[in-house]
C-alpha positions in Angstrom: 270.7 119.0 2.3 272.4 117.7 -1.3 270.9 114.8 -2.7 273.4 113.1 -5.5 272.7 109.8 -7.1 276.7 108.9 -6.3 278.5 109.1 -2.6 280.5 112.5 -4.4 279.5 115.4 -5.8 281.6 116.6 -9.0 281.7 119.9 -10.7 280.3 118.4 -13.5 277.1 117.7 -11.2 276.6 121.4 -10.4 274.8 123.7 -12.2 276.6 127.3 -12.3 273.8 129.7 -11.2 273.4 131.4 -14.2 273.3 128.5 -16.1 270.7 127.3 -13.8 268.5 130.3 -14.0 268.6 130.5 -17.9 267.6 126.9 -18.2 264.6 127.5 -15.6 263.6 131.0 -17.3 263.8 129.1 -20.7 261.9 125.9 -19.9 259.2 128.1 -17.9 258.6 130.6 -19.9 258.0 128.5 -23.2 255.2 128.6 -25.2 254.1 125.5 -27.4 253.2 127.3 -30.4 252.8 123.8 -32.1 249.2 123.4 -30.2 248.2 126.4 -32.1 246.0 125.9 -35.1 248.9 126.0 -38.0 246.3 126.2 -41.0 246.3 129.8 -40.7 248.3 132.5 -38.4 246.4 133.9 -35.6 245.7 137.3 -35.3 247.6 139.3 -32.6 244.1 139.5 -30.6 243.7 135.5 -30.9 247.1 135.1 -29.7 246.5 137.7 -26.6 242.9 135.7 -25.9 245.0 132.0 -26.2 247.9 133.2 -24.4 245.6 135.3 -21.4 243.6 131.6 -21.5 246.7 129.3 -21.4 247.9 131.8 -17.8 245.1 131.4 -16.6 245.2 127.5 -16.9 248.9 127.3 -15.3 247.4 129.4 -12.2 244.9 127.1 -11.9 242.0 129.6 -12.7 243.0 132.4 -9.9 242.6 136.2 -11.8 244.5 137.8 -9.4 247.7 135.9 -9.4 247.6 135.5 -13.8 246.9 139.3 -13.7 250.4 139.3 -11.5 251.9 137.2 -14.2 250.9 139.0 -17.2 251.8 141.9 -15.6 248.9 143.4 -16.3 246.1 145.6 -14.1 243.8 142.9 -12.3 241.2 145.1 -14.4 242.4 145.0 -17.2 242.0 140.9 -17.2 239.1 141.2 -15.7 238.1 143.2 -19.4 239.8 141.1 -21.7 238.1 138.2 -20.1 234.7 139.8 -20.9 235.5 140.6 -24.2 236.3 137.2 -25.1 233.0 135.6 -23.7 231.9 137.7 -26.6 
């Protein structure tokens, strides 16, 4: 099924595939750094914590599948995530 907002499709209304994968990869793998405090730099352990915090928030809370994501050892999160509680 092709869904087009005109009765033809043009070339210039096709995405080459990778184009289209870049701009997906790009978009979805972007980090707002601009919601970071920008009084002072964050350490490299404050950025791990935000960034392990912000995963966890797109996956909606579920360890197994951020741990996936991170690629990182499900214990290792599971770590990391008791650490910061500290």
């Amino acid at each position: 099924m092709v869904l087009a907002e005109k009765d033809r499709i043009d070339a210039d209304d096709v995405i080459p595939v990778d184009q289209a994968d870049t701009r997906e990869a790009s978009t979805e793998n972007a980090f707002d750094f601009s919601r970071i405090s920008q009084s002072r730099l964050l350490s490299v352990e404050e950025l791990i914590n935000k960034y392990i915090s912000y995963a966890l928030e797109i996956n909606q809370g579920v360890k197994e599948k951020t741990a996936k994501d991170l690629q990182i050892d499900r214990k290792t999160l599971y770590r990391r995530l008791k650490e910061m509680e500290h």
